[in-house]
C-alpha positions as CSV (number, residue, x, y, z in Angstrom):
1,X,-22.6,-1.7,8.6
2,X,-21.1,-4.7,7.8
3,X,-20.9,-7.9,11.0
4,X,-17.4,-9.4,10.2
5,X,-16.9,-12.8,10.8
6,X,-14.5,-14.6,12.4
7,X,-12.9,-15.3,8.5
8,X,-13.5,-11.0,8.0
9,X,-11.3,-10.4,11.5
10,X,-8.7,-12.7,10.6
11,X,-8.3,-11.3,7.0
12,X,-8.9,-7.6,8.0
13,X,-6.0,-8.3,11.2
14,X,-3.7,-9.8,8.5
15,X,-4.4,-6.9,5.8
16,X,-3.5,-4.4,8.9
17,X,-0.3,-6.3,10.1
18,X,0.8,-6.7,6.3
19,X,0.6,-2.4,5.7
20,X,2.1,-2.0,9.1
21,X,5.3,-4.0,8.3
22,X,5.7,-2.6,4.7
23,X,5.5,0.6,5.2
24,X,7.9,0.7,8.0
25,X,10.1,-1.3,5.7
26,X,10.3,2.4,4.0
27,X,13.1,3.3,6.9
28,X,15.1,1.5,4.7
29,X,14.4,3.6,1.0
30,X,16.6,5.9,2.5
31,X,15.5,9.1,0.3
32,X,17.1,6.4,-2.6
33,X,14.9,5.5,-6.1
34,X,17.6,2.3,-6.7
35,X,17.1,1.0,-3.1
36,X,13.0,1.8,-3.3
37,X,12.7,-0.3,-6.8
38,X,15.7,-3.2,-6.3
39,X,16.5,-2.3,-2.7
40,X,19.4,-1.3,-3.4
41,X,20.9,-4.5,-4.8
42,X,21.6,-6.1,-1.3
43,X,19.0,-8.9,-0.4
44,X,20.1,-12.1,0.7
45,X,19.3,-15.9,-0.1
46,X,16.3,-16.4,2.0
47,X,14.4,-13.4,0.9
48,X,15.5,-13.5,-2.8
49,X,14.0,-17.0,-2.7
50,X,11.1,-16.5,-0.8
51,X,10.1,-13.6,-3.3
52,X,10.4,-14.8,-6.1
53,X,7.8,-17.5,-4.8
54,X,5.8,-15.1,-3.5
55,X,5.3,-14.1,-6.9
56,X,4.5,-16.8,-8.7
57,X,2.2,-18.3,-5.4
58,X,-0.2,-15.7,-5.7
59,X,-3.8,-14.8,-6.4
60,X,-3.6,-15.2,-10.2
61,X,-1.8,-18.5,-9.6
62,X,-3.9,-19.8,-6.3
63,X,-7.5,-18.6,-7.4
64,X,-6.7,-18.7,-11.1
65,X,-5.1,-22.4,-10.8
66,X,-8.7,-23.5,-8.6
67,X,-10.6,-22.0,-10.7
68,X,-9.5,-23.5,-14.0
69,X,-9.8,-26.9,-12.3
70,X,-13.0,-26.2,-11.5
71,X,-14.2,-25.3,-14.5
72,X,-12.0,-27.8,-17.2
73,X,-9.7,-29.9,-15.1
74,X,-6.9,-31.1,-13.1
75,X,-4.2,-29.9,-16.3
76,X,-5.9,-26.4,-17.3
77,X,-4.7,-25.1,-13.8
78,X,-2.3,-27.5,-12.3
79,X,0.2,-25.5,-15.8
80,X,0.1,-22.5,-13.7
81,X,2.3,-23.5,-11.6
82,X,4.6,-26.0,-13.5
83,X,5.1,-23.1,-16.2
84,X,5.9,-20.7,-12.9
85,X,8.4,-23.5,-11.1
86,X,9.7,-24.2,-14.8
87,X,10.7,-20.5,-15.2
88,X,12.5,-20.1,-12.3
89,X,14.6,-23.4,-13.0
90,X,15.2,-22.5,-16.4
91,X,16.1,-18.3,-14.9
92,X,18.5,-19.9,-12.3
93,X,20.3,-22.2,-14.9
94,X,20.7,-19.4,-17.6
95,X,19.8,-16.1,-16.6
96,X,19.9,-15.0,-13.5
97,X,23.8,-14.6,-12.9
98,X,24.4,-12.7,-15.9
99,X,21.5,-10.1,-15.6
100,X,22.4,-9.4,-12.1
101,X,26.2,-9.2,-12.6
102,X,24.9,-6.0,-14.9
103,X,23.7,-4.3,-12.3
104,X,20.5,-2.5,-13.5
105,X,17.5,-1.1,-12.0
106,X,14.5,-2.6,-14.7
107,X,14.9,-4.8,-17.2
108,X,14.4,-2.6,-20.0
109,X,18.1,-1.7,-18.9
110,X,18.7,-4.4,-20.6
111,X,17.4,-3.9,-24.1
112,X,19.0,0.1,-24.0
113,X,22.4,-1.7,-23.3
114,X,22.3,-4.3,-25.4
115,X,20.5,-2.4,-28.3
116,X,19.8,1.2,-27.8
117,X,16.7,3.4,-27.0
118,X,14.6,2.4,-30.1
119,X,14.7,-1.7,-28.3
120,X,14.3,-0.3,-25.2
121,X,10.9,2.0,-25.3
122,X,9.5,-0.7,-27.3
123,X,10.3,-3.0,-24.6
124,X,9.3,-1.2,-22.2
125,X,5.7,-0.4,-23.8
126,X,5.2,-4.4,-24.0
127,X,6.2,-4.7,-20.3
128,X,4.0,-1.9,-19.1
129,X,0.9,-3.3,-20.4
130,X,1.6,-6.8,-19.6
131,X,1.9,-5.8,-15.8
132,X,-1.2,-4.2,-15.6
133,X,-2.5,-7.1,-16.9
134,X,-0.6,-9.1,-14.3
135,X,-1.9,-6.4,-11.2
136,X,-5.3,-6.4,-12.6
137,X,-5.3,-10.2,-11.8
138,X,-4.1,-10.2,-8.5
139,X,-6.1,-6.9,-7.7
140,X,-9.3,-9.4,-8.9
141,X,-8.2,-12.0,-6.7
142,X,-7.9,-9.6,-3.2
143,X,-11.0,-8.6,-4.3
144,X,-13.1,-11.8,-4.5
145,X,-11.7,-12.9,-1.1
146,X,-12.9,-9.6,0.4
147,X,-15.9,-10.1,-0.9
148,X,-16.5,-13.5,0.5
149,X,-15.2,-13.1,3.5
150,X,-16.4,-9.3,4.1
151,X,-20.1,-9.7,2.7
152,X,-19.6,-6.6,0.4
153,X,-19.4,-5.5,-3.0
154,X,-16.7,-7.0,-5.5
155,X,-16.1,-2.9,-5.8
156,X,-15.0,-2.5,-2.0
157,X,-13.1,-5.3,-1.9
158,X,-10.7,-4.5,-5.1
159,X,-11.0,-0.7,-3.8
160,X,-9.6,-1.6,-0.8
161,X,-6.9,-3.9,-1.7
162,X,-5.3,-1.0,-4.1
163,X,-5.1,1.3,-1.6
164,X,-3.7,-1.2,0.6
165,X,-1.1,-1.7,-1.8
166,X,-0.7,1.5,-2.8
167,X,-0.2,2.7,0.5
168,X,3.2,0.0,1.3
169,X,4.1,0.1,-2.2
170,X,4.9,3.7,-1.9
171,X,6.6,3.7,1.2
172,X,8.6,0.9,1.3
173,X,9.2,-0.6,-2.4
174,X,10.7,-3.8,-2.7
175,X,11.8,-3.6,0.6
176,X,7.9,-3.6,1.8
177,X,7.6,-6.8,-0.3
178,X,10.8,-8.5,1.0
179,X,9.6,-8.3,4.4
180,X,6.0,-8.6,4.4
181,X,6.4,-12.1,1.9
182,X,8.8,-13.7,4.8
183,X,5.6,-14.4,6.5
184,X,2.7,-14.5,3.5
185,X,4.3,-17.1,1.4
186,X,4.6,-20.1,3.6
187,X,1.3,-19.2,5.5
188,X,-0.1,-19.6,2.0
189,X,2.0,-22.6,0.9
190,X,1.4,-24.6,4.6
191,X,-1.8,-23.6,4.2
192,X,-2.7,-24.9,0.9
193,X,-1.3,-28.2,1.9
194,X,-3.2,-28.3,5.1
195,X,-6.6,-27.7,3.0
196,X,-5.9,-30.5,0.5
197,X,-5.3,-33.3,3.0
198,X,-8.0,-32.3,5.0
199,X,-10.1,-33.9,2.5
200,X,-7.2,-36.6,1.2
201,X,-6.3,-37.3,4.3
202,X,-10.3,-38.3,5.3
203,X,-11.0,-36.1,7.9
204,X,-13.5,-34.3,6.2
205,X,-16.8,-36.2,5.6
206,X,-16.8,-37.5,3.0
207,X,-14.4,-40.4,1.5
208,X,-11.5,-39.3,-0.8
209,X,-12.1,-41.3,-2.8
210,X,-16.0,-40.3,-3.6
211,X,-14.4,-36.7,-4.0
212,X,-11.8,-37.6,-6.8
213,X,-14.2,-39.9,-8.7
214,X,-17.2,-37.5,-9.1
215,X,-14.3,-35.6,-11.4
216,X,-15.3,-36.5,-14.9
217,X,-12.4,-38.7,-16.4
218,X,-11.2,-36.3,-18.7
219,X,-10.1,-33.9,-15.5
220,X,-7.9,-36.4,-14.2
221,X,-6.4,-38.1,-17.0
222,X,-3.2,-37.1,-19.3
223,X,-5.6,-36.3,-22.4
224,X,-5.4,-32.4,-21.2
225,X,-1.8,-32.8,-22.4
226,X,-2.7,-34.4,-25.8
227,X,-5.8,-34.4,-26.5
228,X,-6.5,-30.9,-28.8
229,X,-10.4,-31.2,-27.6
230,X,-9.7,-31.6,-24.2
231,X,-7.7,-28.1,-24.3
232,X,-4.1,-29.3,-24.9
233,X,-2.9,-26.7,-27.1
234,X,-4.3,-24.2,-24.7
235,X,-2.5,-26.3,-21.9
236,X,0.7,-26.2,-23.6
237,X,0.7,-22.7,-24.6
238,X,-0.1,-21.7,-21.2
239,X,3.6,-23.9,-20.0
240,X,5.0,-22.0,-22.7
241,X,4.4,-18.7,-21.7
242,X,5.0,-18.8,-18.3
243,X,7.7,-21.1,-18.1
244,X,9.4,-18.8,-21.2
245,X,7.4,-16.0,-21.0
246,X,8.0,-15.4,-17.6
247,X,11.5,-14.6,-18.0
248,X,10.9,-11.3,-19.1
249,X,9.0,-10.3,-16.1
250,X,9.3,-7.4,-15.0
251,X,8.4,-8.3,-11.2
252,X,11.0,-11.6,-11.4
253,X,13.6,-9.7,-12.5
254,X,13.2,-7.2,-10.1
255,X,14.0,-9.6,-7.7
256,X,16.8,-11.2,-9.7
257,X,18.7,-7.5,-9.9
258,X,17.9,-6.9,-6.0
259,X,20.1,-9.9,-5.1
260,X,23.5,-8.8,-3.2
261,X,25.2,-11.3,-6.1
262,X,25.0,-12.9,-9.5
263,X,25.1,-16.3,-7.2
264,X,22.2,-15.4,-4.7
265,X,20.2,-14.2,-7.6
266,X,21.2,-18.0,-9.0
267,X,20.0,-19.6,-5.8
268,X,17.4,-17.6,-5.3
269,X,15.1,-18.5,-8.6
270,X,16.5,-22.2,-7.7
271,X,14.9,-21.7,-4.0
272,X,11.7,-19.8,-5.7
273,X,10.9,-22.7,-8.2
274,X,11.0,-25.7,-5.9
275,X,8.8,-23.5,-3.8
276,X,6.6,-22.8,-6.5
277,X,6.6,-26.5,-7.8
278,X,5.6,-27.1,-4.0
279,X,2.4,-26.1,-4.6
280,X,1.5,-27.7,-8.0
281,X,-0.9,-30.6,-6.2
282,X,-2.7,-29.0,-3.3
283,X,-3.7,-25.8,-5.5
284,X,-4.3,-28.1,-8.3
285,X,-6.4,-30.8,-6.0
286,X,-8.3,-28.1,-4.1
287,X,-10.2,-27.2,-7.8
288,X,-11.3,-30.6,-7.7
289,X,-12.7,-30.6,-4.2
290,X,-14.1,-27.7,-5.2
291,X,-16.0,-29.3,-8.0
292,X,-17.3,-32.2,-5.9
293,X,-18.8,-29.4,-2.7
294,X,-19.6,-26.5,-5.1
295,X,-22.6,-26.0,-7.2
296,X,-22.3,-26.2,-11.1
297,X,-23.0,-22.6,-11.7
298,X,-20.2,-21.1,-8.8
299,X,-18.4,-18.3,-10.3
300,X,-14.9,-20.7,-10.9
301,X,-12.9,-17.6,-9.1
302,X,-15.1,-17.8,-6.1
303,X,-14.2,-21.3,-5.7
304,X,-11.5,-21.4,-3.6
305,X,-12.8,-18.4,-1.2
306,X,-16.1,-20.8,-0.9
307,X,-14.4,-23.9,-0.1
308,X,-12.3,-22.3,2.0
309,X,-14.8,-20.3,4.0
310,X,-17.7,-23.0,4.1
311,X,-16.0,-26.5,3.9
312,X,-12.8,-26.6,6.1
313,X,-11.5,-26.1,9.3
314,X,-11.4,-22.1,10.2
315,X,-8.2,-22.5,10.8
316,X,-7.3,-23.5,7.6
317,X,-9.5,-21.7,5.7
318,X,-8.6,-18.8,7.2
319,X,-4.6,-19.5,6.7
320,X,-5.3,-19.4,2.9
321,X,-7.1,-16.6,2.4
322,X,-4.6,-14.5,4.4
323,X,-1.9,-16.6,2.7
324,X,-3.1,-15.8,-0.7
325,X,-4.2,-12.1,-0.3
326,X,-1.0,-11.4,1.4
327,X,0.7,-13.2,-1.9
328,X,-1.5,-11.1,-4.3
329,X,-1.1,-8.1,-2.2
330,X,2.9,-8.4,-2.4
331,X,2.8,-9.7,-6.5
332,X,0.4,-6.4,-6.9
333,X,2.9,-4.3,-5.4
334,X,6.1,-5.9,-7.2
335,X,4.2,-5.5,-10.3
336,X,3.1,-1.7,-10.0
337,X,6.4,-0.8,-8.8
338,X,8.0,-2.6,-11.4
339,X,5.9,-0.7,-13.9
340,X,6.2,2.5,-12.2
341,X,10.1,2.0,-12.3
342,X,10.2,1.5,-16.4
343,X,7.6,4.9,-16.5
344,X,9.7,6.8,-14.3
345,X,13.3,5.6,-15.6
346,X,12.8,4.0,-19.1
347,X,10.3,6.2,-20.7
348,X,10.6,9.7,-18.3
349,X,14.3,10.2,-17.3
350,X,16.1,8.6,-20.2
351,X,13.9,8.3,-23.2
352,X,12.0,11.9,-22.9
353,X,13.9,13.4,-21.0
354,X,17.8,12.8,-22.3
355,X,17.3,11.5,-25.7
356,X,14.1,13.6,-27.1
357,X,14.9,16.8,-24.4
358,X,18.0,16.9,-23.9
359,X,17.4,18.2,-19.9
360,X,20.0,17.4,-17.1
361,X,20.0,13.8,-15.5
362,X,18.1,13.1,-12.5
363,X,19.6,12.8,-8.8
364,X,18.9,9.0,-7.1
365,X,16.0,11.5,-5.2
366,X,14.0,12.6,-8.2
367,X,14.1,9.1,-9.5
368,X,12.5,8.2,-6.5
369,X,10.3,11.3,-6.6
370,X,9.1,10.4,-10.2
371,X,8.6,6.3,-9.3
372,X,6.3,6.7,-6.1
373,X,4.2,9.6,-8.0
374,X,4.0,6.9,-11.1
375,X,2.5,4.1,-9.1
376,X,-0.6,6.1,-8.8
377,X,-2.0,6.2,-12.2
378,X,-0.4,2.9,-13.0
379,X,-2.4,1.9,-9.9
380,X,-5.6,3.7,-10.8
381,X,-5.8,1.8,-14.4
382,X,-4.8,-1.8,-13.0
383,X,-7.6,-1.4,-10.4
384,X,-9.9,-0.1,-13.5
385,X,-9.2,-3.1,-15.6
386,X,-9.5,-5.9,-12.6
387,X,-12.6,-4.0,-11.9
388,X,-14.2,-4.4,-15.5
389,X,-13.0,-7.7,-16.6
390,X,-12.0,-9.9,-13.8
391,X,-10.4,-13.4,-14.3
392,X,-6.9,-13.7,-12.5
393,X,-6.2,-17.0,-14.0
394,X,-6.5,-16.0,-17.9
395,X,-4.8,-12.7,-16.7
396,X,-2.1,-14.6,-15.4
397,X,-1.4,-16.3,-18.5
398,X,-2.2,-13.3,-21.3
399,X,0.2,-11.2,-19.0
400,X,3.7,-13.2,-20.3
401,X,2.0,-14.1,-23.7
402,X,2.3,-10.1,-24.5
403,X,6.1,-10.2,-23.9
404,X,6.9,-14.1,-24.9
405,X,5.7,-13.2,-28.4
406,X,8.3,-11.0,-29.1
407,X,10.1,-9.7,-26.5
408,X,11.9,-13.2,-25.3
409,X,14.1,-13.7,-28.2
410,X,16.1,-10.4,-28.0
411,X,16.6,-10.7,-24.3
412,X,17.9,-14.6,-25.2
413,X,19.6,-13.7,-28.2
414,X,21.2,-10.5,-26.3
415,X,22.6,-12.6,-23.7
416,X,23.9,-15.4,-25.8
417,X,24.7,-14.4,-29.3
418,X,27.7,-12.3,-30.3
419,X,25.5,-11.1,-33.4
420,X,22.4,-9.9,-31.8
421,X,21.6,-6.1,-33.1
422,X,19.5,-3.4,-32.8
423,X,17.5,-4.0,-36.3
424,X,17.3,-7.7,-35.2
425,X,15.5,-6.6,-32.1
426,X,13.6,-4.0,-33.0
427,X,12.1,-6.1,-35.8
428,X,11.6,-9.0,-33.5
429,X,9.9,-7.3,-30.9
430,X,7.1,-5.4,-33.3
431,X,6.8,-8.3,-35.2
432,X,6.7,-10.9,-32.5
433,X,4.2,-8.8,-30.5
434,X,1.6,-7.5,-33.4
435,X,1.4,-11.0,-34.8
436,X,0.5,-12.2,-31.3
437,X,-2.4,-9.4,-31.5
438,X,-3.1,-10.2,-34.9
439,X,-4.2,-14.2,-34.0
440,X,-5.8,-12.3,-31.0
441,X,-8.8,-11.5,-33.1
442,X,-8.1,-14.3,-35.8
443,X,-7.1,-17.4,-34.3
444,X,-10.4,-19.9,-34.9
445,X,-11.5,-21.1,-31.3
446,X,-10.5,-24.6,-32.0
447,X,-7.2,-23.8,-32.6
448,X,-6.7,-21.6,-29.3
449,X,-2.8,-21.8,-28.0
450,X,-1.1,-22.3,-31.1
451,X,-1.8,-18.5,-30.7
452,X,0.4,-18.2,-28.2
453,X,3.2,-21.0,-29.8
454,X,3.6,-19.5,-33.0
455,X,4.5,-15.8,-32.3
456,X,7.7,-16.2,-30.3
457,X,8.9,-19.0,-32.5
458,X,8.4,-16.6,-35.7
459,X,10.2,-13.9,-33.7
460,X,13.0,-15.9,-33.2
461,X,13.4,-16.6,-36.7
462,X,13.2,-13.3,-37.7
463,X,15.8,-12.1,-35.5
464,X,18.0,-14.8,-36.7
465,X,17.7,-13.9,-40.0
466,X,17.8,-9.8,-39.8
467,X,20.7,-9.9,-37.7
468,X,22.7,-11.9,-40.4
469,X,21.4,-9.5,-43.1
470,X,22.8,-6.2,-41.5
471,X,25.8,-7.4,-39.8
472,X,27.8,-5.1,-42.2
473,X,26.0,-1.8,-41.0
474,X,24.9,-2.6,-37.4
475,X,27.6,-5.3,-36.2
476,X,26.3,-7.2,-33.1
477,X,29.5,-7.7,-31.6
478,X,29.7,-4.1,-30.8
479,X,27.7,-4.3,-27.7
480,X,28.2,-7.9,-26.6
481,X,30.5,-7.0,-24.3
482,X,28.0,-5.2,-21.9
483,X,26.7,-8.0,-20.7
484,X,30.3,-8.1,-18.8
485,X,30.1,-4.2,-18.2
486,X,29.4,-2.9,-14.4
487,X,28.4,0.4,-14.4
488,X,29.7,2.4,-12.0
489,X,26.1,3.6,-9.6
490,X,26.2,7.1,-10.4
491,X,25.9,6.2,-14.0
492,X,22.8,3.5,-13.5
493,X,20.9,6.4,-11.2
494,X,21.1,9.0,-13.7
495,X,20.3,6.9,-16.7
496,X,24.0,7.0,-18.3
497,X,24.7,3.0,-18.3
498,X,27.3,2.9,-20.9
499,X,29.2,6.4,-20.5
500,X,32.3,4.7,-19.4
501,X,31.6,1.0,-21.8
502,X,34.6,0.5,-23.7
503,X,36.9,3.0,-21.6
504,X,38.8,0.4,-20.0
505,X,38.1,2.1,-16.6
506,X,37.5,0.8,-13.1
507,X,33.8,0.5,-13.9
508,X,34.8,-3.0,-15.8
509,X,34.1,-6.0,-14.0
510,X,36.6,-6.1,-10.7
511,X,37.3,-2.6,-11.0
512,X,36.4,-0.6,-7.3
513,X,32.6,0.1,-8.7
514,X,31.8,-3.2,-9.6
515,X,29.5,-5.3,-7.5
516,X,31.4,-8.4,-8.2
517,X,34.9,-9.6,-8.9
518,X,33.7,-12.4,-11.7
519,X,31.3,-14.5,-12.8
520,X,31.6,-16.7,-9.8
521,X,32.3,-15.0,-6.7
522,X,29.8,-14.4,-4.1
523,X,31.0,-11.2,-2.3
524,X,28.4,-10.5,0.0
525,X,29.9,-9.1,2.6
526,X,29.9,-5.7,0.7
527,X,26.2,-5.2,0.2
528,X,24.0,-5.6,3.5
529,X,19.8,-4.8,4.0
């Protein structure tokens, strides 16, 4: 039997409290599959905000960011979180209104709108595997902190912290994550600060300054940013992808369709990036504490759970663990629902089922039926993968490289550009993504993150140029317009988005099914938690 410590009660009491409050959350699913995956579209500022930081303030960013400090310096992990932050900024200028003024349920909504089924299945393929990737790194990161703190096998600790999630994510949804992250995230965030200025502020024993000087020179300096042997085409590529990447993230935009209104969903990524920017130096800094305490040959992810356990205050050590497994708890959760959701929806009810089938739609109840029951294979193969190959940080990053590389410029160009078409798309998406592959197994060593670069930058060529070649037969305009289109519910439930586009009916925008009267207005007082 296993003698906990006092870091082992503090985790295991803050595990309990977190699966406690999420899945009573599940009082509010209400027997509904659209208010388990997006809760219904009716969260407000403050929790919009706070999760979409909660996502991008997690184990693959915390440990991952540490961890890459550790091991090559200040700039390999500090672009975690600048990419993150960047994304949001760049979803709350751009995206975030428009995709939540469409009221959909997964973002491979989008690309069946906007393009049709072919767009959308390959979408949703991309998406799938890049979240496993994503819940295999946070499932990773749970389970080196249980493993520290618990004294037991890397194998418990990732055991447990699936079933943990599974357990909330299936009865509560979003709504478990909405309410469990109002008390995670700025544990974690206060925390991380508190643990960095410990040793800046010199209360720790030894000088600051000795700390930050036993870093080689190349850690702290800007050559990470230009220097190609000092990783910065890796470092770049990394920005890239997350700050680009990101946008089509299944777990982000979760959050961005969950918000009561096309301006909370604005305000929210705005709230979540300046959180997330937050955190850039006392994640980054703590890597290079780490390097000065820790021996050379410390597994880099067990670097932060070290310093934390062994070198600070318990207090604060203790605040980030909890902070960050609660944060990679709640990010594992938002990305297995989120891939459960695109199973269930995307590829069961609309793709199989309708198109290839031709069976009756599904009721809001079997939608939700079909999601909770998804979440445990999807669970099951995340936990498989984290177990096998663990490395939250690198996960982090080849998670949005997968859907950058060819899946960014049709959402963009979808959005934005009256031409956009299905064969631009589809050819965008295939190419995009089997050229990233391709440099996968090809790209020489020296050259690593202009793998990442080139792929999303020939898919956006491509789409340019097929969409101009087949305007004649496959005329982009067409479909523009949904991007203005409000569905009326029934139709998002059972899968029917555009049975009423182009009717001219009171499912337009300002017509009695629409969530919002215009671009602009902030009606909130018609959607409540």
């Amino acid at each position: 039997m296993v003698e906990m410590s006092g870091f082992g009660i503090a985790v295991a009491a803050f595990i309990i409290i977190t699966l406690v409050v999420g899945v009573f959350a599940g009082k509010l699913v209400k027997n509904s599959g659209k208010r388990l995956i997006v809760a219904g579209k009716s969260l407000p500022l403050a929790m919009v905000g706070t999760m979409l930081a909660a996502q991008a303030v997690d184990g693959n960013s915390s440990l991952g960011n540490v961890a890459l400090v550790f091991e090559f310096g200040f700039w390999a992990g500090a672009v975690i979180p600048l990419g993150l932050g960047l994304c949001l900024l760049v979803t709350a200028a751009f995206y975030a209104k428009p995709l939540n003024k469409m009221s959909m349920i997964t973002l491979p909504d989008f690309y069946f709108r906007r393009f049709g089924n072919g767009a959308e299945g390959i979408s949703g393929v991309l998406m799938i595997i890049s979240f496993l990737v994503l819940v295999a790194g946070n499932l990773a990161a749970s389970g080196f902190i249980l493993e520290v703190v618990f004294g037991i096998d890397y194998f418990w600790g990732i055991t447990i912290s699936a079933l943990v999630v599974v357990a909330y994510t299936i009865a509560g949804g979003l709504f478990a994550s909405a309410y469990t992250n109002l008390f995670q995230v700025y544990l974690a965030i206060g925390s991380f600060w508190a643990g960095f200025l410990f040793f800046a502020g010199g209360f720790s024993d030894v000088p600051w300054d000795v700390i930050y000087n036993n870093a080689p020179p190349e850690f702290m300096d800007l050559s990470g940013l230009y220097d190609i042997a000092n990783g910065a085409l890796i470092n770049w590529g990394a920005i890239l992808a997350l700050g680009l990447g990101d946008i089509v993230a299944l777990d982000f935009m979760e959050r961005v369709f969950a918000a009561r209104s096309p301006k909370t969903a604005r305000r929210g990524a705005l709230m979540g990036g300046a959180l997330t920017l937050f955190t850039v130096v006392p994640t980054s800094m703590l890597g290079i504490v780490a390097f000065y305490y820790l021996p050379g040959d410390t597994l880099p992810d067990l670097a932060l759970p070290l310093l934390s356990t062994e070198f600070m205050p318990f207090a604060i050590g203790a605040s980030i663990l909890m902070g960050v497994i609660g944060a990679s708890m709640s990010t594992a959760s938002g990305g297995l629902l989120a891939i459960s959701s695109v199973v269930s929806r995307n590829m069961v009810q609309r793709i199989i089922r309708r198109r290839w089938m031709g069976k009756p739609n599904w009721s809001d109840k079997k939608l939700l039926g079909v999601t909770r029951l998804a979440i445990i294979p999807m669970m099951v193969a995340g936990t498989t993968l984290g177990y096998f190959v663990p490395a939250p940080g690198i996960y982090l990053i080849l998670a949005f490289d997968i859907v950058f590389a060819g899946a960014f410029a049709p959402l963009t160009f979808g959005l934005f550009w009256k031409k956009a078409n299905m064969p631009a798309a589809i050819a965008s998406l295939l190419v995009g993504s089997g050229l990233r592959l391709y440099f996968f197994f090809t790209m020489p060593e020296e050259w690593a993150g202009l793998d990442t670069m080139i792929p999303p930058v020939v898919s956006f060529v491509l789409f340019i140029v097929v969409a101009l070649a087949t305007q004649n037969k496959y005329p982009g305009k067409a479909r523009h317009d949904v991007r203005d289109y409000v569905p009326p519910e029934e139709d998002v439930i059972t899968g029917e988005d555009l049975k009423h586009f182009n009717e001219g009916s009171d499912a337009m925008p300002g017509g009695q099914n629409s969530n919002t009267s215009g671009p602009d207005e902030d009606i909130e007082s018609k959607n409540t938690v």
